[in-house]
C-alpha positions in Angstrom: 55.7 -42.4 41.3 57.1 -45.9 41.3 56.1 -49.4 40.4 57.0 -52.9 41.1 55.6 -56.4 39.5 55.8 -59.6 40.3 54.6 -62.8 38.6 52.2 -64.7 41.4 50.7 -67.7 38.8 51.5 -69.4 36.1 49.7 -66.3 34.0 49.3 -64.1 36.9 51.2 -60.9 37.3 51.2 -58.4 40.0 51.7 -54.4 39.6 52.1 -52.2 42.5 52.2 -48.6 41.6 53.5 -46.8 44.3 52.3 -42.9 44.5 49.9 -43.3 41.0 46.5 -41.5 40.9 43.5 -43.1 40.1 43.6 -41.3 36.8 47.1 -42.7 35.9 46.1 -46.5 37.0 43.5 -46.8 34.4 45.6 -45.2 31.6 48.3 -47.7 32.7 46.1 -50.7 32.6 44.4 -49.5 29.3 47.5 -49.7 27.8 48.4 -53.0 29.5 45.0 -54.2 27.3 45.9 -52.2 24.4 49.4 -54.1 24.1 47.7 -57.4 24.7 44.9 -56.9 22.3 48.2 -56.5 19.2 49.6 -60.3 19.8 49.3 -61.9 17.3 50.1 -65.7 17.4 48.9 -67.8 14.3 46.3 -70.1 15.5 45.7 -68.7 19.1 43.6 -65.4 20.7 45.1 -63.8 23.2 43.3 -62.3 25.8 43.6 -60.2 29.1 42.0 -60.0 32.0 42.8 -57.2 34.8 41.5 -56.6 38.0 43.0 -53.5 40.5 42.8 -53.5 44.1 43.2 -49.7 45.7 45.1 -49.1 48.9 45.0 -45.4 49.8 47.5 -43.5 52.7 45.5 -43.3 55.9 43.3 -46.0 55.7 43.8 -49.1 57.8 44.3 -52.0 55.9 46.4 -55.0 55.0 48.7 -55.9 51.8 46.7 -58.7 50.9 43.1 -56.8 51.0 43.6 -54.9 47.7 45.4 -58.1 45.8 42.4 -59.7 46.6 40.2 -56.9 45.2 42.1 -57.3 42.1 41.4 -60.8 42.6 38.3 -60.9 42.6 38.1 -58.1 39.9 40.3 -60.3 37.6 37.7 -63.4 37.9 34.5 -60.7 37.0 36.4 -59.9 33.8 36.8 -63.2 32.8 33.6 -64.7 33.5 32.4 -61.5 31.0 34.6 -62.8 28.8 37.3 -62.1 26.2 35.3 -58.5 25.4 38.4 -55.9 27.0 36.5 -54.6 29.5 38.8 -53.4 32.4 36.5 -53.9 36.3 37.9 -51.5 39.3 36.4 -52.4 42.5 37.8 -50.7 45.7 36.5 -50.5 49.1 38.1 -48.3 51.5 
């Protein structure tokens, strides 16, 4: 397993984790939330949203098709609001 991030926005980070199961993706991004949900700033909430694109061995796509899964994933969240709840959409 690896992984890999990069910072695409001015609060947007990207995680690509090379050779993780599905299992280990959502215990990665539940702990992602779980750190968030303890910073504590006086005055201010702090909140995460999280969306996760899938690319799978085999399957004929590009890069950018699974960032914008977790695009589009990230913007579901948010429009749910601040509630924690982590979206995984994949089409393959």
């Amino acid at each position: 397993m690896s992984a890999g991030q990069a910072r695409c926005g001015s609060d947007e980070f990207s995680f690509c984790l090379e050779g993780w199961s599905l299992a280990a993706v959502r215990g990665f991004a539940q702990r992602m939330h779980g750190v968030a949900s303890e910073v504590r700033a006086p005055g201010k909430s702090v909140s995460i949203s999280m969306g996760i694109g899938l690319h799978f061995d085999g399957v004929e796509r590009t890069l950018t098709q699974p960032l914008n899964e977790a695009e589009d994933t990230i913007y579901a969240a948010k429009r749910q609001g601040p509630t924690g709840r982590i979206f995984l959409m994949a089409t393959v």
